[in-house]
N, C-alpha and C positions, 0 to 999 in steps of 0.2 A: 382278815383274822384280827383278833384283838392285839393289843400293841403289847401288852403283856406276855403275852404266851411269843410274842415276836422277842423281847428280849431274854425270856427265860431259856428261849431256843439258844440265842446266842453265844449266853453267858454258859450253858453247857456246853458248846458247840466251842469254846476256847476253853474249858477248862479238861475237855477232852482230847485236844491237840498241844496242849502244856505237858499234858500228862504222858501223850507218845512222842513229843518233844524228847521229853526230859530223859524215857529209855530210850532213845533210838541214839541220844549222845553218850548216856550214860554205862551203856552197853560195852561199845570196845573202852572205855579207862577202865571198865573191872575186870575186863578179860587182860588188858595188859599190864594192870596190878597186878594180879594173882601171879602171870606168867614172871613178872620180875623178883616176886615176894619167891618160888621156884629157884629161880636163878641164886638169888642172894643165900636162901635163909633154908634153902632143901624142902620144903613145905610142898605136902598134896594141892595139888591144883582146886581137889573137894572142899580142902577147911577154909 
């Protein structure tokens, strides 16, 4: 294959595991924001 299309692969190929990186951390801190924002300030879990 061209060496090209070999790094274009790549460089997608990490910017699509940054990307499920970044929710798969980012996931429980909003779900245990929300639940604390709850707790403190009486606030729907929705807003």
């Amino acid at each position: 294959m061209n060496i090209g299309i070999i790094i274009i692969m790549i460089i997608y190929g990490l910017i699509g595991g940054l990307s499920t990186l970044f929710l798969f951390l980012g996931m429980p801190g909003l779900i245990i924001w929300k639940i604390y924002r709850r707790i403190k300030y009486h606030t729907a879990l929705t807003d």
